[in-house]
C-alpha positions in Angstrom: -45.1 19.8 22.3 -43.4 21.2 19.1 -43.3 19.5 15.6 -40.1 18.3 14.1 -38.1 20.9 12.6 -37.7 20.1 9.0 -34.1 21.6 7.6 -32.6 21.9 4.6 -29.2 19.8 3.9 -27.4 23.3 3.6 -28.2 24.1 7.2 -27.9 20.4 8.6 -24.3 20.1 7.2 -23.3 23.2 8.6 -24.8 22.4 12.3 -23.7 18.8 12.6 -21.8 19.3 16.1 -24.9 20.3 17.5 -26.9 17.0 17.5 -26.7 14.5 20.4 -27.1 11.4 17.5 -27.8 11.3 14.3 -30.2 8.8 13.3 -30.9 7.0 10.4 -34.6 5.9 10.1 -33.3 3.5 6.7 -33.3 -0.6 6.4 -30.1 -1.9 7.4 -29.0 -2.4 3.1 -29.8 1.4 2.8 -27.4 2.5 6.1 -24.7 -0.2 5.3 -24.1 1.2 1.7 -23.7 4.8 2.5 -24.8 7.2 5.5 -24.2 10.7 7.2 -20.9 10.6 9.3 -21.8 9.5 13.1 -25.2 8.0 11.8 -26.9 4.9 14.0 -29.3 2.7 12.4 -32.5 2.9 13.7 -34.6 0.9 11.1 -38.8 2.2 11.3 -38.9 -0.8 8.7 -36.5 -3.4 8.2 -35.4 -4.7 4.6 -37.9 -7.9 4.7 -40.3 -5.1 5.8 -39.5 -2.9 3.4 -40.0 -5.2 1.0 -43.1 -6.5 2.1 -44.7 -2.6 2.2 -43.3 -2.0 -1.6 -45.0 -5.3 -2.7 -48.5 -4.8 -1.4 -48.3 -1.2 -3.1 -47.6 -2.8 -6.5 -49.7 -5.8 -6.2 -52.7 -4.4 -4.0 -53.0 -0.5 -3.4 -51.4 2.3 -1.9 -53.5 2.6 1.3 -53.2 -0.9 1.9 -50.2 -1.0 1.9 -49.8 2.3 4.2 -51.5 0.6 6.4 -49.1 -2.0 6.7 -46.4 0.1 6.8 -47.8 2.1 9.8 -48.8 -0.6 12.0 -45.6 -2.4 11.4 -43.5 1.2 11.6 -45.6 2.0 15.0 -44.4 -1.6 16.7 -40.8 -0.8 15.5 -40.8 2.4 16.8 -42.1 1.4 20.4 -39.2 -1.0 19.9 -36.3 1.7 19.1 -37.4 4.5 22.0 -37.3 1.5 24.8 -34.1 -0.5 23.2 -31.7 2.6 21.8 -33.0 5.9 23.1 -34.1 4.6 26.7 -31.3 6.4 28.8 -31.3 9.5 26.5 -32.5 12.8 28.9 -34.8 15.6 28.4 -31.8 17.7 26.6 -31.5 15.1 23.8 -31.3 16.3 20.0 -31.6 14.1 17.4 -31.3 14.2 13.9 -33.1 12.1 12.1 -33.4 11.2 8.1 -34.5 8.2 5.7 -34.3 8.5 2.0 -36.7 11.2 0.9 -37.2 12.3 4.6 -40.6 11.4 4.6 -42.8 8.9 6.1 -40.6 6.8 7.6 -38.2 9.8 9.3 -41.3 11.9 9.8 -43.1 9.0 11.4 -39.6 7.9 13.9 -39.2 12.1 14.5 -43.0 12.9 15.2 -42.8 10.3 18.3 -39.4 11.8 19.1 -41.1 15.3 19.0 -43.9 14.6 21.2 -41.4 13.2 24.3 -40.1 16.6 24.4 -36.7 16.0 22.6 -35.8 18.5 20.4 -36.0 16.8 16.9 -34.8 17.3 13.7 -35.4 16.4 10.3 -33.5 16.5 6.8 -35.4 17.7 4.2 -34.7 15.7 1.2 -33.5 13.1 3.2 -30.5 10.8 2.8 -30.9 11.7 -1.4 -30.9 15.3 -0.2 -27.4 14.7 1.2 -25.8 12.7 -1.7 -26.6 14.9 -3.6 -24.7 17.8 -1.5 -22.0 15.1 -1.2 -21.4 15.0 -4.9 -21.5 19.0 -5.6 -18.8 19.1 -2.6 -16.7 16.8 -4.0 -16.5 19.2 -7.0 -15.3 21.9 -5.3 -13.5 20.7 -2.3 -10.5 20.1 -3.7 -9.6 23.6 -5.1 -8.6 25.8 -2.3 -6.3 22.7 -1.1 -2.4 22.9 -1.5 -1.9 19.4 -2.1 1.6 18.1 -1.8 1.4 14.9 -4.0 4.7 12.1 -2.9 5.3 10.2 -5.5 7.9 7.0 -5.8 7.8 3.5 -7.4 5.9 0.5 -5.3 7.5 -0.5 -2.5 8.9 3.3 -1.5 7.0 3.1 2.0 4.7 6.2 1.0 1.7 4.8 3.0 3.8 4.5 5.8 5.6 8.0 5.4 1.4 9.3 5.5 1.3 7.8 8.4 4.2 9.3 10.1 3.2 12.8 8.9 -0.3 12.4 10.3 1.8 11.5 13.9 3.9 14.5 13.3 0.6 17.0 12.9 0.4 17.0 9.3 -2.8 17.0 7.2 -3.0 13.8 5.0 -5.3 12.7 2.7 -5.1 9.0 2.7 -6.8 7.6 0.2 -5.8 3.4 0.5 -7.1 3.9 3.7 -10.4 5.3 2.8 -10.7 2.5 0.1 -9.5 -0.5 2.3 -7.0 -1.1 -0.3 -3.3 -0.5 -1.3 -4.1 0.5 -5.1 -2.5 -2.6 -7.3 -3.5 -5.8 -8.2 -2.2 -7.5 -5.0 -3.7 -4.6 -3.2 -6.4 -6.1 -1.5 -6.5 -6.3 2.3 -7.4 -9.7 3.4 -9.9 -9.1 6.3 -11.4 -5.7 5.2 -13.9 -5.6 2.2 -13.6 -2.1 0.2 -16.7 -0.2 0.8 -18.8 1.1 -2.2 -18.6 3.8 -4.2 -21.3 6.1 -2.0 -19.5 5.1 0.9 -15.9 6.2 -0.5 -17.1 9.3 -1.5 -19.1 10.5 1.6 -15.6 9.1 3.7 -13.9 11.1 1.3 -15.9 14.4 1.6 -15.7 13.8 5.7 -11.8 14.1 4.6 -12.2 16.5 3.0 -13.9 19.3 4.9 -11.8 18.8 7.8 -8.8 20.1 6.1 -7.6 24.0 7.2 -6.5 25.6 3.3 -3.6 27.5 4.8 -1.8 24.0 5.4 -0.4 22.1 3.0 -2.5 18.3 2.3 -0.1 15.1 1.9 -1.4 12.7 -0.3 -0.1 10.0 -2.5 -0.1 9.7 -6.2 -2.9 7.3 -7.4 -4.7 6.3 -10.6 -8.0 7.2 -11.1 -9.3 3.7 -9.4 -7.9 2.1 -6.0 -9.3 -1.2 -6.4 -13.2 -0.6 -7.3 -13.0 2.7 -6.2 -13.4 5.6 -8.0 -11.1 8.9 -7.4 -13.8 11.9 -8.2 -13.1 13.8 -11.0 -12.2 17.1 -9.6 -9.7 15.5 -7.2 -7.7 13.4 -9.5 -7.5 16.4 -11.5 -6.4 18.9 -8.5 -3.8 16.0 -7.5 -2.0 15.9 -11.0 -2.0 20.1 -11.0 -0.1 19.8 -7.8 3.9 19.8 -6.9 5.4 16.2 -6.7 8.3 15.1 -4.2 9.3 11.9 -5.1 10.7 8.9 -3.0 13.5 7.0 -3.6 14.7 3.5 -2.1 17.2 0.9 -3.3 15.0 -2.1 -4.8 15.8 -4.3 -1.5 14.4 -1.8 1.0 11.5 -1.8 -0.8 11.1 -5.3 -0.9 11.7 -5.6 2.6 8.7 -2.9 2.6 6.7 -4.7 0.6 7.1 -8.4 1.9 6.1 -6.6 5.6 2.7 -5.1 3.8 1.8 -8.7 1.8 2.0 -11.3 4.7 -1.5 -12.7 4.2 -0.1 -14.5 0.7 2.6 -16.7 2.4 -0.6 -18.0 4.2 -2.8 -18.0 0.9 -0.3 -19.0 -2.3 -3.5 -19.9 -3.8 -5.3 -16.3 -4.1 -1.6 -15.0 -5.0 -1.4 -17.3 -7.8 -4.7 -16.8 -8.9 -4.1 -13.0 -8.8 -0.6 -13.6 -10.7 -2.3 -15.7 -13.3 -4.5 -12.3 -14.1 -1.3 -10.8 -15.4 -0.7 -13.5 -18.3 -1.7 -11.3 -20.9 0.6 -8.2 -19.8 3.8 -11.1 -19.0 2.6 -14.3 -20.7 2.8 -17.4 -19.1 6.4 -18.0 -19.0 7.1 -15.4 -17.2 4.6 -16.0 -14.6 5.5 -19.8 -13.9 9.0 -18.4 -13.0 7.4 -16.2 -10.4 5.4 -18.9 -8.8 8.4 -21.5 -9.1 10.0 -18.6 -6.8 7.1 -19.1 -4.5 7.4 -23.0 -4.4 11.1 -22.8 -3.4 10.4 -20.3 -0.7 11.9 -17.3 -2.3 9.6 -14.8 -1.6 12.5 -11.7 -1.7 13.2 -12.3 -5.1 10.1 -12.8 -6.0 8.6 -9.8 -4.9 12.3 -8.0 -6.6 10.8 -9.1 -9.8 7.9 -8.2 -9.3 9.1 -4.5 -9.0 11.5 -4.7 -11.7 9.6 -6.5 -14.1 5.9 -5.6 -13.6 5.2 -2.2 -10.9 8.1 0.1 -11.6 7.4 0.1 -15.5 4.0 0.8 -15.0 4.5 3.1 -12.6 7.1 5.0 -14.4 5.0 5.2 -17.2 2.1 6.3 -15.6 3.9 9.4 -13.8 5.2 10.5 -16.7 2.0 10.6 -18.5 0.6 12.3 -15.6 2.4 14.7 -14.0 4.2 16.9 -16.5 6.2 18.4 -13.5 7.7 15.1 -12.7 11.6 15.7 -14.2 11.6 19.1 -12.0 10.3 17.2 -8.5 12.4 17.2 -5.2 13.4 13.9 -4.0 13.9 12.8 -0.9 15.7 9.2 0.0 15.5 6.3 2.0 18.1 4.3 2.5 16.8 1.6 5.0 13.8 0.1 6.8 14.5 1.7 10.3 12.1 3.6 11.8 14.4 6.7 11.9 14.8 6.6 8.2 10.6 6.5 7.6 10.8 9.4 10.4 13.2 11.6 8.9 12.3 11.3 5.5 9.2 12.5 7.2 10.3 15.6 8.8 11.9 16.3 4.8 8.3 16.3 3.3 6.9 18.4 5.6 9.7 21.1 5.2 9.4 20.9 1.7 5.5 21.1 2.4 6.4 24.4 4.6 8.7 25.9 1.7 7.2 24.7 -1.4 
């Protein structure tokens, strides 16, 4: 029977399509806050366990507490062939990691090894591949040909991402990667946001699957959507990049916008919360007339002044700080909330994408 074959990140990245699963030997904290794409958790200890090991190393010795750690590993591992690998045939190949790709990964891929299953192991583990995520990040974005859309909140550019990706495009959507809409409201009410690591390694996914001779949609962000933090190199490529900017009347984009925000008619209480957060931009004047819109049941015009009064200054300002391009940018125009308008304003960015 062979040995796991231990293989550097370089490699591993490049040959990802070839493995049957990849496997993550990590407690379920560890695989929950970041992992390789396609990863299962297989847990050799879980995070009690883990614990548990780590203590008896500092309070009694190393080779005590090795010997925890293997005879609880060794149970777990009798545990994970029969419950998750049990159907798997003779052709299986696995890829297997934990953070340093040692002990744990090397103890989960020896027994692997020794059924006859073709077994592979990342050197450097899951730290191995961070750290490949991060130096990707910094160059990924360069050969791209990003077309950036641009337009004040409410000008349905989610939505026009959406359509472009059903049309064949290549979009780079990145309120979906970070389970939020990008403003203070922009929380999504059954989805958390996932973590930084997990952004980023979503984001290199992204990425990588992108063909440079074809133009990327994406729209313009800050530098943070929600807690999440747009890398460096990107935010930087997206600002260098041409603009097309979308225009709608303030009442289509209401009707947009009231569509997207739901959850608050059924939770004034977290919108009033949120609103109260904007005092010390609006004072508190100000923000008692929004809510007395609420408590009459006005919602349109309250979210109209919310546009005209709070996003499209901010935003304006913001795009002009940003994007020194922004007085020369194409527009295109949507003048309603039908489902032909979003498609044809559509088919308008992706010609300009074609010709720009």
């Amino acid at each position: 029977m062979k040995d796991p074959a231990i293989v550097p990140i370089e490699e591993v990245v490049a040959r990802l399509d070839e493995f049957n699963a990849v496997i993550d030997a990590r407690s379920p904290s560890e695989y929950a806050e970041d992992r390789l794409p396609g990863a299962v958790n297989a847990p050799v200890l879980d995070d009690a366990q883990r614990a548990l090991v780590g203590t008896t190393h500092a309070q009694v010795d190393a080779f005590e507490a090795r010997r925890l750690g293997a005879a609880i590993a060794a149970r777990n591992i009798g545990d994970l062939i029969d419950r998750l690998f049990a159907d798997r045939d003779r052709d299986f190949r696995p890829l297997v990691y934990c953070w340093r790709g040692g002990q744990r990964s090397g103890s989960l891929a020896t027994v692997m090894a020794r059924i006859g299953w073709r077994t592979t192991v990342i050197e450097g583990g899951y730290r191995a591949f961070r750290r490949h995520v991060i130096a990707d990040l910094n160059t990924l974005p360069g050969p791209l040909r990003l077309i950036v859309i641009g337009g004040r909140t409410g000008s349905a550019k989610s939505r026009l991402l959406e359509q472009i990706a059903l049309k064949g495009g290549q979009v780079l959507d990145l309120e979906k990667i970070a389970s939020h809409r990008g403003s203070l409201l922009g929380g999504l009410p059954s989805e958390a946001q996932p973590g930084q690591k997990r952004f980023e390694t979503m984001l290199w996914e992204t990425l990588r699957s992108f063909c440079a001779e074809q133009p990327v949609f994406v729209e313009s962000e800050s530098r943070k959507i929600g807690q999440c933090q747009i890398p460096g190199a990107l935010i930087e490529r997206i600002r260098a990049s041409q603009v097309v900017v979308v225009e709608a009347p303030v009442d289509v984009r209401s009707h947009f916008l009231l569509g997207e925000y739901q959850h608050f008619l059924n939770d004034v209480p977290r919108l009033f919360t949120l609103l109260d957060c904007m005092i010390p931009l609006h004072g508190a004047q100000r923000i008692s007339e929004w809510k007395a819109l609420v408590d009459t049941d006005r919602w349109p015009d309250l979210v109209e002044r919310l546009l005209l009064e709070h996003y499209d200054p901010s935003y304006d300002r913001s795009m002009k700080r940003n994007f020194d391009q922004l007085a020369a940018a194409p527009v295109v125009r949507i003048a309603s909330t039908a489902a032909t308008a979003l498609s044809e304003a559509a088919d308008e960015l992706m010609r300009l994408g074609r010709t720009g």
